[in-house]
C-alpha positions in Angstrom: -30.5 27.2 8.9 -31.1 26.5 5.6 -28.4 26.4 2.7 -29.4 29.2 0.5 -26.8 29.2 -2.7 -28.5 32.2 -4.3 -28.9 33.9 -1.5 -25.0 33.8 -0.7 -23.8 34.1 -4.0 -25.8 37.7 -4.5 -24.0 38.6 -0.9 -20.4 37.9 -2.6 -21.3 40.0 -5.7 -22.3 42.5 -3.8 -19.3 42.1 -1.9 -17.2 41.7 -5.3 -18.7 44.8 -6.4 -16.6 47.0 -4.4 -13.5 48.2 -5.8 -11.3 48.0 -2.2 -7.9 48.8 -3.6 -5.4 49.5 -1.2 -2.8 50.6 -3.2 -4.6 53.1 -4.7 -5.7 56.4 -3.1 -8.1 57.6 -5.0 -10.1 54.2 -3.4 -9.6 55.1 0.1 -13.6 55.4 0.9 -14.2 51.9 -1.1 -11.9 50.1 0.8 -13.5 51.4 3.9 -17.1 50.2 2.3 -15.5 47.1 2.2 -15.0 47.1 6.1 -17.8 48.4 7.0 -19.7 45.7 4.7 -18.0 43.0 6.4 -17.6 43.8 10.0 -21.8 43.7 9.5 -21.7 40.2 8.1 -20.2 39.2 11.0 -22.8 40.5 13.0 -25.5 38.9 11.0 -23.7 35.7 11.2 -23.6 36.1 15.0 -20.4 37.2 16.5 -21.4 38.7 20.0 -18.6 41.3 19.9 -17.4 43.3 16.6 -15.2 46.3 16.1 -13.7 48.3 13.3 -10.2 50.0 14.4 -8.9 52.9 12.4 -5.3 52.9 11.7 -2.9 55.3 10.4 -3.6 53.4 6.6 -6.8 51.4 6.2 -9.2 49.8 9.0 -8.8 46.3 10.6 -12.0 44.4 11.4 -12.0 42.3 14.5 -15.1 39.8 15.4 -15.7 36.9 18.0 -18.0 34.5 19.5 -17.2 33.2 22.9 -18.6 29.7 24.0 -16.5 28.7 26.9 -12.4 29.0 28.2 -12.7 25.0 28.2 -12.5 24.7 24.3 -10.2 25.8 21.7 -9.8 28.6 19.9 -9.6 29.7 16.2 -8.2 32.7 14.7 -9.2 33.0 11.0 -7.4 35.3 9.6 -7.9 37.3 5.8 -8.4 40.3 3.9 -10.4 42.4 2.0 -8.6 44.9 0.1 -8.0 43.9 -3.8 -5.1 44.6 -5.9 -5.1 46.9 -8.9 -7.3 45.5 -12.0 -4.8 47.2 -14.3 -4.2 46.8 -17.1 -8.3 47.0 -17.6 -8.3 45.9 -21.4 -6.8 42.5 -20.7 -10.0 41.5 -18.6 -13.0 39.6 -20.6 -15.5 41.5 -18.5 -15.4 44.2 -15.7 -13.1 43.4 -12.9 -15.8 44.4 -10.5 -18.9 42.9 -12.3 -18.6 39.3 -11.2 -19.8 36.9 -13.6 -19.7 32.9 -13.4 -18.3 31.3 -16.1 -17.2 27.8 -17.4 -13.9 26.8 -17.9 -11.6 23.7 -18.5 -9.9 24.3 -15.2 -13.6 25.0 -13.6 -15.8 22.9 -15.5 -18.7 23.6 -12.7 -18.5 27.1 -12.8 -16.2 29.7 -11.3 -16.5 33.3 -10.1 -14.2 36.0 -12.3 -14.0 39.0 -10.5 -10.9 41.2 -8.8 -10.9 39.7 -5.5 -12.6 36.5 -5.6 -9.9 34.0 -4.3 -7.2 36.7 -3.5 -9.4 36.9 -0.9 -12.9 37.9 -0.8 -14.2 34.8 -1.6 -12.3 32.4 1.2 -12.8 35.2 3.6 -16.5 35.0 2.7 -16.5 31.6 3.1 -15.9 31.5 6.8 -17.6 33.7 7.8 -20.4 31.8 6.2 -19.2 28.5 7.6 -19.5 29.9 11.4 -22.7 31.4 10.4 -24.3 27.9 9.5 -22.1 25.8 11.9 -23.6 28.2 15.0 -27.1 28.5 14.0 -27.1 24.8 13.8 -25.8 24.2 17.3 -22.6 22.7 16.1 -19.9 25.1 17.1 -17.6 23.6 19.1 -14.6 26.2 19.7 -14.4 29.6 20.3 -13.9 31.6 16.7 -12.5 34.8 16.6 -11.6 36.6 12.7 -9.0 39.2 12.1 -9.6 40.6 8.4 -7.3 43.5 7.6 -7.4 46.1 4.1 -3.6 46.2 3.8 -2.8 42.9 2.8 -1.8 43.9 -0.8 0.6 46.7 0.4 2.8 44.9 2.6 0.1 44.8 6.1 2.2 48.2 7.0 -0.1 48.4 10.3 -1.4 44.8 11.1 2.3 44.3 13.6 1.3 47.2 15.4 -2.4 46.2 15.8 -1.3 42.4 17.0 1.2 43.9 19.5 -1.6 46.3 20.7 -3.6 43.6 21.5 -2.5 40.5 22.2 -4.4 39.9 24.4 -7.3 40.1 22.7 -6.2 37.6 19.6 -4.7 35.0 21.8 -5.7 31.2 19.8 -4.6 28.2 19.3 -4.7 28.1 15.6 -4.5 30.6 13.4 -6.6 29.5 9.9 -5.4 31.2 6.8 -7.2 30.5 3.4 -5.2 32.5 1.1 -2.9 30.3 -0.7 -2.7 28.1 -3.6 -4.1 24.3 -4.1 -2.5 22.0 -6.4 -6.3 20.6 -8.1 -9.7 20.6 -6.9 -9.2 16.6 -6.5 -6.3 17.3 -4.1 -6.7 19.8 -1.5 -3.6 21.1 0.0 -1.8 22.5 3.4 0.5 25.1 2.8 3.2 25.3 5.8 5.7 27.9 4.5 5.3 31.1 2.4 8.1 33.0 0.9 9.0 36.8 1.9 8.7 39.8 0.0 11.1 42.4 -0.6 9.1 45.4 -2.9 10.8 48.0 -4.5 11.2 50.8 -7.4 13.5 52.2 -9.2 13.1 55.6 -10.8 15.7 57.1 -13.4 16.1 60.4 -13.7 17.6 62.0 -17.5 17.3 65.5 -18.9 14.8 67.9 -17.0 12.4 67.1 -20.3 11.1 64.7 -23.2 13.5 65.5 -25.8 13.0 64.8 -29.6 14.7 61.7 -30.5 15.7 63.8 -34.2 17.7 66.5 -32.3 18.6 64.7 -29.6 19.2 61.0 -30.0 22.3 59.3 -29.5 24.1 62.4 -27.6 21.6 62.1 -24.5 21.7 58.8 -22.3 17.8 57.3 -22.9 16.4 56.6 -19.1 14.2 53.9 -20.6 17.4 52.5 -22.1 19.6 52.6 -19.4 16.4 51.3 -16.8 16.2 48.2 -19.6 20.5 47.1 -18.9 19.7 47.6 -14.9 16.6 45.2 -15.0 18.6 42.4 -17.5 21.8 43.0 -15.5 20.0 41.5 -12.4 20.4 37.9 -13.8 23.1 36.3 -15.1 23.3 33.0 -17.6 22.2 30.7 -15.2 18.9 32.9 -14.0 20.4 33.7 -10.6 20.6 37.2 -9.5 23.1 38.9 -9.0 23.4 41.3 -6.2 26.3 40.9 -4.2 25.5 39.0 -1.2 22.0 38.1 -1.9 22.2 34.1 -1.3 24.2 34.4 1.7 22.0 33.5 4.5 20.1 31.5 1.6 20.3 27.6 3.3 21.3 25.4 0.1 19.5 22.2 0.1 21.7 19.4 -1.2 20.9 17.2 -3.5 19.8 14.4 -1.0 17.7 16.8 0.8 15.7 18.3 -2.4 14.9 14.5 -2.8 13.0 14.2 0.1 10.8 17.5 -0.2 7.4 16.2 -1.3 5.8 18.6 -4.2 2.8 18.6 -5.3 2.0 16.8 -8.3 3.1 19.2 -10.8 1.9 18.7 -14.5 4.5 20.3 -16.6 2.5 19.8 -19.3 -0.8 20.8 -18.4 0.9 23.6 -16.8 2.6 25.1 -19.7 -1.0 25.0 -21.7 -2.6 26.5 -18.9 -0.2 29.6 -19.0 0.1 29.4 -23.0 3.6 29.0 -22.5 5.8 26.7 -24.5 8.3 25.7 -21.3 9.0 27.0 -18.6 12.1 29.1 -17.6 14.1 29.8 -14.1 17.3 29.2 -12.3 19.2 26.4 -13.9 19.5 22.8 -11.9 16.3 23.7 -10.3 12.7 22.1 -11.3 9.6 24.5 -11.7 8.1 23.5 -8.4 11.6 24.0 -6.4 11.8 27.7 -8.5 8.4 28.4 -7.5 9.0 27.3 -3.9 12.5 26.7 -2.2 14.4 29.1 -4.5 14.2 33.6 -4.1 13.4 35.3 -7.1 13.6 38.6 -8.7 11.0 39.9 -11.1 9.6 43.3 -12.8 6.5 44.0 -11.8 5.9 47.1 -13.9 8.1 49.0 -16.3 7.1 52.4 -17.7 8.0 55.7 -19.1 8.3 58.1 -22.2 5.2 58.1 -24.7 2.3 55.5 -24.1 -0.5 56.5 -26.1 -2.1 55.8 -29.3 0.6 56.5 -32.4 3.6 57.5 -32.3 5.4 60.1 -30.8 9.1 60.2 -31.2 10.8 61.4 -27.6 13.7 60.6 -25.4 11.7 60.0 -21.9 12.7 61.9 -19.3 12.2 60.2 -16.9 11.7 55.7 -16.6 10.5 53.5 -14.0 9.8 50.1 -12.4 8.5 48.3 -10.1 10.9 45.4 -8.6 9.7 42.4 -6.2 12.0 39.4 -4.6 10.7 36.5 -3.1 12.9 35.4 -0.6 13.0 32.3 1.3 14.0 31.5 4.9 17.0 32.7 6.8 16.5 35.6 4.1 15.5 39.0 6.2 13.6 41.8 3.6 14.9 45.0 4.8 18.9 43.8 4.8 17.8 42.3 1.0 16.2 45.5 0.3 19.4 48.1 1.8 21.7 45.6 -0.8 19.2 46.2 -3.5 19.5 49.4 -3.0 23.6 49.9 -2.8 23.6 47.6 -5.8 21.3 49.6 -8.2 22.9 52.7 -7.2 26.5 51.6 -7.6 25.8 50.2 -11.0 23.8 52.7 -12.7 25.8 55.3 -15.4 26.7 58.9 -13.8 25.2 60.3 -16.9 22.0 59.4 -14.9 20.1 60.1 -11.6 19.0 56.9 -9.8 16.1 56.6 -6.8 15.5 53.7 -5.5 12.5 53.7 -3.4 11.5 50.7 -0.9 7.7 50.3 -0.7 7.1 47.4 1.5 8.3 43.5 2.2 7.6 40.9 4.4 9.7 37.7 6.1 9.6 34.0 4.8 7.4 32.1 7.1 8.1 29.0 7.7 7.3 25.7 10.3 11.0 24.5 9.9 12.5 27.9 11.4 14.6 28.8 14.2 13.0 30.2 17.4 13.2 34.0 18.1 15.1 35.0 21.6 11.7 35.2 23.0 10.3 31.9 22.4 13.5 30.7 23.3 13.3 32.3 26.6 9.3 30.7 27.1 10.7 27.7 25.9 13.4 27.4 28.9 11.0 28.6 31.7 8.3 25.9 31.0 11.3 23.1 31.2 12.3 24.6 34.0 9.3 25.1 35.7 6.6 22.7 34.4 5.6 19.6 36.2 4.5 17.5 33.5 4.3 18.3 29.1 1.8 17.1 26.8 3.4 18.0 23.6 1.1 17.7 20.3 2.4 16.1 16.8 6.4 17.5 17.7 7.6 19.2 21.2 8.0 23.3 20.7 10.6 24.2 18.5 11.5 20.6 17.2 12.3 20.1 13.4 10.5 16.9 12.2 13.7 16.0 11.0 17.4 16.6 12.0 18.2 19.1 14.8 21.8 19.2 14.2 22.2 22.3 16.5 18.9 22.8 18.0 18.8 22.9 21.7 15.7 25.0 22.1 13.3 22.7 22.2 10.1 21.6 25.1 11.4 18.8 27.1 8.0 16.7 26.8 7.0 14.1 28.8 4.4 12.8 26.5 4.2 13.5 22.7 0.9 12.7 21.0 1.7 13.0 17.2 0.0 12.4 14.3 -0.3 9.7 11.7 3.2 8.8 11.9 6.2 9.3 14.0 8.6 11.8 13.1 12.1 11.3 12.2 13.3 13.6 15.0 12.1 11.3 17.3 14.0 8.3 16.7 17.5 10.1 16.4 19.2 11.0 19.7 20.1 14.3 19.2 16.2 15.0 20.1 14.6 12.5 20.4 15.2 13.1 23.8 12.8 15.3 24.2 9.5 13.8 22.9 9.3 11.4 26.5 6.7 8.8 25.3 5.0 9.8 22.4 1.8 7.7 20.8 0.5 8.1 17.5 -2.8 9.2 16.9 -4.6 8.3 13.2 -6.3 11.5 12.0 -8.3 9.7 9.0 -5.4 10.6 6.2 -6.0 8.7 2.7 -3.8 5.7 3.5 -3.9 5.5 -0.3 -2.6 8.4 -1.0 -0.2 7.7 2.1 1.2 4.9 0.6 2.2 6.6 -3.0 4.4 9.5 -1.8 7.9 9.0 -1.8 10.0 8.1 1.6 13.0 6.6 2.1 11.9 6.2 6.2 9.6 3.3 7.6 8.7 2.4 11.2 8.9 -0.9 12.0 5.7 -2.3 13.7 3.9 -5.2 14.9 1.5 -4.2 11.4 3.8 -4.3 9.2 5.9 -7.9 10.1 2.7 -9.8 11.2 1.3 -10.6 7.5 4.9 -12.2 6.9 5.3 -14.1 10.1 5.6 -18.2 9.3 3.8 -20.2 11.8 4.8 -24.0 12.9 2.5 -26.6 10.5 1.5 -30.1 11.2 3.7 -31.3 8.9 6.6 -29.2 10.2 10.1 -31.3 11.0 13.8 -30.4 11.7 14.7 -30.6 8.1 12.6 -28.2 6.7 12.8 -25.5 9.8 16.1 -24.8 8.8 20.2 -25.7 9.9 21.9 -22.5 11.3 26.1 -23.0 11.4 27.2 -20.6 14.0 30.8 -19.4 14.3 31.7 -18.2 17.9 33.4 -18.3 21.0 37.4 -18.0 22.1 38.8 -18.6 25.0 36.7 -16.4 27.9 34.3 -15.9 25.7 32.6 -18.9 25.4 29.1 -17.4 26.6 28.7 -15.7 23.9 28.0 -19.1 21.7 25.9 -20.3 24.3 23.5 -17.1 24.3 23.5 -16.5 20.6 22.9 -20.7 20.2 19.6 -21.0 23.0 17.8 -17.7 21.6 18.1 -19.5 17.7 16.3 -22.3 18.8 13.6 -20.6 20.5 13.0 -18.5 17.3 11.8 -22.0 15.3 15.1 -23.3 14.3 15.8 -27.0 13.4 18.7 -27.8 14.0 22.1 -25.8 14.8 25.5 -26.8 14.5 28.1 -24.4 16.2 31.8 -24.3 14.8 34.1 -23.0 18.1 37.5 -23.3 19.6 38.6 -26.9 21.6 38.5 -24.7 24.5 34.7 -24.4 24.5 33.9 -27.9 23.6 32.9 -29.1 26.8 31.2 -26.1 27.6 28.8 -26.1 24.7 28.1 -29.9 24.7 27.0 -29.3 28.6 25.0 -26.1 28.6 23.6 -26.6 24.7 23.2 -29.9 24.5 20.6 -29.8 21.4 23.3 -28.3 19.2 25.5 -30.0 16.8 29.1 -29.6 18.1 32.3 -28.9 15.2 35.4 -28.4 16.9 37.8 -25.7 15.0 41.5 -26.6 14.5 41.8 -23.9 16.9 42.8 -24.6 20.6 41.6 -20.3 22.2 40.8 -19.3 19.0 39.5 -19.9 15.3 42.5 -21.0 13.0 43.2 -22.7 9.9 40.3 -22.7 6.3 36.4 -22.8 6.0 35.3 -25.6 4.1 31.5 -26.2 5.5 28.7 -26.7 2.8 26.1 -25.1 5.4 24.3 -21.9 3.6 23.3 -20.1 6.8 26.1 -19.0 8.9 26.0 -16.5 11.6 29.8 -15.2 12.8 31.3 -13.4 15.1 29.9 -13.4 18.8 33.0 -13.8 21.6 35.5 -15.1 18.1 38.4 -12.0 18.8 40.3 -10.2 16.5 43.4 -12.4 16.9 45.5 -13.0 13.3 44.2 -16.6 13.0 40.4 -15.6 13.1 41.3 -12.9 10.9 42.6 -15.5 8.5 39.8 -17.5 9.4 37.0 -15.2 9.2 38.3 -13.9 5.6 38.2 -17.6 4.5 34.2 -17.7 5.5 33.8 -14.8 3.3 35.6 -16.1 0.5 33.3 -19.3 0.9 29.8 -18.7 1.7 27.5 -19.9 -0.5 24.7 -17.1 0.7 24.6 -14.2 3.1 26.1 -13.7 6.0 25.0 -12.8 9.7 28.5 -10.8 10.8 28.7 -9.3 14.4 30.6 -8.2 17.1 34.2 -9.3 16.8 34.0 -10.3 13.1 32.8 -6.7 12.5 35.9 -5.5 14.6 38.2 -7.8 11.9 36.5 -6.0 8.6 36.6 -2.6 10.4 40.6 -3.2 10.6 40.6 -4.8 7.0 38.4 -2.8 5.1 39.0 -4.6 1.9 37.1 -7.7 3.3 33.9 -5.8 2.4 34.4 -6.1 -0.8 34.1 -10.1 -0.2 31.6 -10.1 1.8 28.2 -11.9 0.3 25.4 -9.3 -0.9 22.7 -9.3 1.5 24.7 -9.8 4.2 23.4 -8.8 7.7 26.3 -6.6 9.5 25.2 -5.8 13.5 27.5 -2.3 15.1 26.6 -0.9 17.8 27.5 3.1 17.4 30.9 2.7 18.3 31.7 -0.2 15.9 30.0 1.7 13.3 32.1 4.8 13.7 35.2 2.2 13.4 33.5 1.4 9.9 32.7 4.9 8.8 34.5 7.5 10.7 33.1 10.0 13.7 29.9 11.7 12.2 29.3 15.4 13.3 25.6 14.9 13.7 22.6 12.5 12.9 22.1 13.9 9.5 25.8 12.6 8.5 25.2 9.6 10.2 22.3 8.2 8.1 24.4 9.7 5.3 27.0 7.2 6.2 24.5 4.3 6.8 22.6 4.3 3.8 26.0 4.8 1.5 28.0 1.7 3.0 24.6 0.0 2.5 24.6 0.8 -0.9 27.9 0.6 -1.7 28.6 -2.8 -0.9 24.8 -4.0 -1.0 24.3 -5.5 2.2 22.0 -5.0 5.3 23.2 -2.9 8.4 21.6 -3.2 11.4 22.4 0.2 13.5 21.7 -0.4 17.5 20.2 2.1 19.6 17.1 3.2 21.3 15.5 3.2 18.0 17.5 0.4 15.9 17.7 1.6 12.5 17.9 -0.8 9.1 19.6 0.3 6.5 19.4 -1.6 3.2 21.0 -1.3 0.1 17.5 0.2 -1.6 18.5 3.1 0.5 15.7 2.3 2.8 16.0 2.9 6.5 13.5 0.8 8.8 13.8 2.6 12.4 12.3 -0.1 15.0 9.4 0.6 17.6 10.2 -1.7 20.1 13.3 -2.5 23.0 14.2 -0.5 25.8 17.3 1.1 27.7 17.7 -2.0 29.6 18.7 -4.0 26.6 22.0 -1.6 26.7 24.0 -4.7 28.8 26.9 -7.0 27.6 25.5 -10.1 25.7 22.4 -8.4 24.1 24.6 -8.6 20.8 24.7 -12.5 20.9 21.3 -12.8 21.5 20.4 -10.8 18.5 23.0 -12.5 16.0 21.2 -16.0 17.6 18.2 -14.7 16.3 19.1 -13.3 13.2 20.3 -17.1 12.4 17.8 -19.1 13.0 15.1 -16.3 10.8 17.5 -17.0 8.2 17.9 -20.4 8.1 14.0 -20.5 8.2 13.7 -18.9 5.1 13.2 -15.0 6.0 14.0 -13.2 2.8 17.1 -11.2 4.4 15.5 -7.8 5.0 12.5 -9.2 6.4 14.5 -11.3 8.9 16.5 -8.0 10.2 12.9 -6.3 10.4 11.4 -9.6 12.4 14.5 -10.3 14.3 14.9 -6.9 15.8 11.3 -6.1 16.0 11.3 -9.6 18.2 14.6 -8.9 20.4 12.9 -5.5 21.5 9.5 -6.9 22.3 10.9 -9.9 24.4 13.2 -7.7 26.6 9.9 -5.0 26.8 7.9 -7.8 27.9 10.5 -8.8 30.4 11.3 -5.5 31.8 7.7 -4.4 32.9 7.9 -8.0 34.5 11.9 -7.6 36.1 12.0 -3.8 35.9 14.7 -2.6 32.8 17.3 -2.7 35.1 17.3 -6.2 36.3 16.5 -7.6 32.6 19.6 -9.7 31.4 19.9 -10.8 28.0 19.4 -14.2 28.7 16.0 -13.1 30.2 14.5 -12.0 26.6 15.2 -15.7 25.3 12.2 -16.5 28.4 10.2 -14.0 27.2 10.5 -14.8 23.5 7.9 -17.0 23.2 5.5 -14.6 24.6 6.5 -11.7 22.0 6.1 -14.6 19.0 2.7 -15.7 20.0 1.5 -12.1 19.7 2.6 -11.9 15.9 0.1 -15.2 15.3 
């Protein structure tokens, strides 16, 4: 078919043309034209099956096009009924003579017309787009459109119509192209709308206009009194003030406002678009957060008394307006419109009569919701009773984020999501429920990608093999770095021993390990490579650090005895350069918090969960952890390295790195050591220190992966991954 621009653009004139105003019913038969019109574009673009149902308001048009129960199906959704034009004289030319005109906004051209994006025109356009896409033999789902003529006065029978038939609209996407866009350079995906709550007040003064000369000033004005309702709604700060009406309202915090990504708002341009000369809302809120996260209040309409040409000097009888509220999630449009109503009729003057009259509203919608009872119930029958789950991007009622107290969620066993993983699935209080997910690239700008803001990365084989520092010819000892590790006490010897081996294996040049007399033979027979320096200590470290090595890695099998503790502060007090601190020496600072406040910036610290909580406190849910994790971070500028299934590292930037590799059978005694060993001998090589906690960890996990598919996870011990090392570095070359 060929692309005739003329041709289509006289068919959205003519469609233009027709004044469909729902609100108004004095255009009852034009907003049936309007139907009619389109439910026979639908047949010339080639649905097989069309149908126009009458409803108790205005009709709905229903159309379709069935290739084959094997593909997908689309639901495009839209409307054709039009708000009022009024007030007439404020348009340039005819609100139902379309016209095309150049602007600095549309520098191409643009159709002016009531109706043409709001939403006659998008509508238009898919039906236009199935029309070209079929004729050409390049449909490849099943398409079935929904367009309704109630849109614009709440969609009063549209429930009724999709409970009727269910059936008959079931899809598995629902398109919807009647939103905003940020430019025409940067298209946009809108994934929440706010709610509507649509009301209007009438008040009701003497049973007639009265003459302001006889009358004024001993008979209460309604346009007056109407005037102190409407300002009384907000107070100094812009927030309104019916009792109640930000109580199920969820408060972002500061933290999480951060992390909402706008679009890229040009005050300025924005102001000289509107003529304005700044914009105004709730205080402590931004424009885009007013426009978006916030609910709103506003008059619509005001009216009453005289409103003609001259003068005519009356008390009204009689004022009125039109109020609507945005509301925003959690926020339910009939309970906000019954306290709307209690409030207006509780503050208005008995010299009065007040009606308050509720025309129409609609919920927030939202991705980031909670799950109705019924979904909830579906939800629990297909865990219960479904073999295997493919979820796609997030399992069934998962938020992409934190699900502090959401239980409600598919149990997947395989989760393909796109362009990215998503936070959710690397925290345990879901991520259970994703099974083994893979990310799938869907082609977005990796440009653009890379300039919004995120305080999250994922740590991959991508983003540490650029930095990776390969063995040259010229390579010796002294310029591959000298690790000084401090560990071991009596028992724990071991420990020294697996954190020693694994730093050699990661390039190292030499290592010299400071332990107890009790573990001197032991080292010098199982490690012979290393450099032995025996501490004063006979079971465990005693006495004053006074080594001029600049890497030093402490804590693996040392105890928390009072003579480490003395020994361990001494370190602090001494290092010429960060610190790799784990395990036991972690234990010591956890006991004597001020030692933080010694400790060298940039320092690597290495808790599991538990030795965490010892530093922070319990945490009621993920959210506070991370809280917790990225404020110690910060607060003493050093690098925490948080174990789990997901390993997560903090650093003091307030960036969290969550890692993509290692396995449940790294969870075994010892694992620790190997990891500190590791850390060490990145350092001493001359990993800046963030890089070397990304490598290391990344590293640790890919060994014991390798391993495990070779063993099995549960037969893997942490002296295993050292074997398997070499096989996890080689594929970083």
């Amino acid at each position: 078919m060929r692309f005739e621009k003329k041709e289509y653009l006289d068919e959205l004139f003519e469609f233009l043309k027709i004044p469909s105003i729902s609100a108004d019913p004095n255009h009852k038969n034009d907003v049936k034209k309007a139907a009619d019109w389109i439910a026979e574009k639908l047949l010339d673009a080639g649905c097989e099956k069309v149908e126009i149902e009458n409803t108790k308001g205005h009709p709905i048009v229903y159309g379709e096009n069935f290739i084959s129960k094997e593909l997908p199906t689309i639901l495009v959704y839209g409307h054709y009924d039009v708000q009022p034009p009024d007030p007439i004289d404020l348009w340039e030319n005819p609100p139902f003579e379309p016209i095309i005109k150049n602007t600095k906004i549309h520098p191409d051209g643009a159709i002016f017309a009531r109706g043409s994006c709001d939403d006659k025109g998008q509508l238009y356009m898919h039906v236009k787009a199935f029309q070209i896409l079929k004729s050409s033999n390049k449909l490849k789902c099943n398409v079935k459109f929904l367009f309704e003529g109630e849109e614009e006065v709440g969609s009063e029978n549209l429930e009724s119509y999709v409970n009727k038939f269910k059936e008959k609209l079931k899809s598995d996407i629902i398109i919807i192209s009647d939103t905003g866009i940020g430019s025409l350079e940067k298209p946009k995906i809108t994934i929440g709308l706010r709610g509507l709550s649509y009301m209007e007040i009438s008040v009701l003064g003497p049973n007639r206009d009265l003459h302001s000369g006889l009358y004024g000033g001993s008979v209460a004005n309604p346009i007056n009194v109407l005037n102190k309702i409407i300002a009384s709604l907000h107070d100094k700060e812009n927030k309104i003030t019916i009792p109640g009406f930000y109580k199920d309202v969820i408060e972002l915090s500061k933290k999480e406002r951060e992390r909402i990504i706008f679009s890229e708002l040009d005050e300025k341009n924005f102001r000289k678009s509107l003529n304005i000369k700044s914009t105004d809302g709730e205080l402590k809120y931004n424009t885009e957060e007013r426009r978006s996260i916030r609910p709103t209040l506003d008059a619509n309409g005001i009216w009453g008394g005289y409103m003609g040409e001259g003068s005519k000097t009356v008390i009204p009888s009689t004022a009125h307006a039109k109020i609507s509220m945005r509301l925003v999630p959690n926020q339910k449009w009939k309970k906000i419109s019954s306290m709307f109503k209690k409030h207006i009729e509780k503050i208005s003057p008995k010299h009065v009569k007040i009606k308050v009259k509720t025309h129409h509203g609609g919920e927030p919608y939202g991705l980031n919701r909670p799950l109705d009872e019924n979904l909830k119930e579906i939800i629990g029958w297909i865990n219960k009773n479904a073999k295997k789950i493919v979820s796609i991007d997030v399992p069934s009622g998962m938020f992409t984020e934190y699900n502090n107290e959401n239980k409600h969620i598919i149990n997947a066993n395989y989760t393909l999501t796109f362009q990215f993983p998503k936070l959710s699935f690397m925290l345990p209080e879901a991520g259970n429920f994703v099974g083994k997910f893979k990310v799938l690239d869907i082609g977005l700008d990796e440009n653009y990608i890379k300039k919004l803001p995120s305080s999250f990365f994922y740590n991959t084989k991508k983003s540490l093999k650029p930095f990776f520092k390969k063995y040259k010819k010229f390579d010796h000892k002294g310029n591959r770095g000298h690790l000084l590790l401090i560990a071991g006490s009596k028992g724990k010897i071991g420990a020294s021993i697996l954190a020693g081996k694994i730093s050699f294996f990661s390039g190292l040049g030499k290592l010299t390990i400071c332990t107890p007399k009790c573990g001197t033979e032991i080292i010098q027979t199982s490690l012979p490579e290393a450099i032995l320096e025996e501490n004063n200590g006979r079971d465990f470290l005693s006495g004053k650090f006074n080594s001029k090595l600049k890497t030093i890695a402490i804590g693996p099998g040392i105890g928390t005895s009072k003579s480490t503790t003395s020994y361990i502060e001494s370190v602090f007090k001494n290092a010429l350069s960060p610190l790799i601190v784990d395990a036991d020496a972690i234990n010591i600072i956890s006991k004597n918090k001020n030692l933080l406040n010694i400790l060298p910036e940039n320092s690597i610290l290495t808790p599991h969960p538990k030795e965490f909580e010892r530093l922070v406190g319990i945490w009621k849910n993920d959210e506070e952890k991370l809280f917790k994790l990225k404020k110690l971070s910060s607060k003493y500028k050093i690098i925490i390295i948080l174990k789990g299934a997901h390993t997560c590292i903090s650093l003091p930037s307030n960036i969290i790195w969550f890692n993509s590799t290692g396995n449940p059978g790294m969870a075994k005694a010892g694992s620790g050591d190997v990891l500190t060993g590791l850390l060490g001998g990145l350092l001493a090589q001359g990993y800046p220190t963030d890089l070397c906690a990304r490598l290391a960890v990344y590293l640790h996990g890919s060994a014991a992966d390798i391993g495990s598919k070779k063993l099995s996870q549960e037969a893997i011990t942490p002296a295993d991954v050292q074997e398997y090392l070499s096989i996890a570095i080689k594929k970083l070359y």
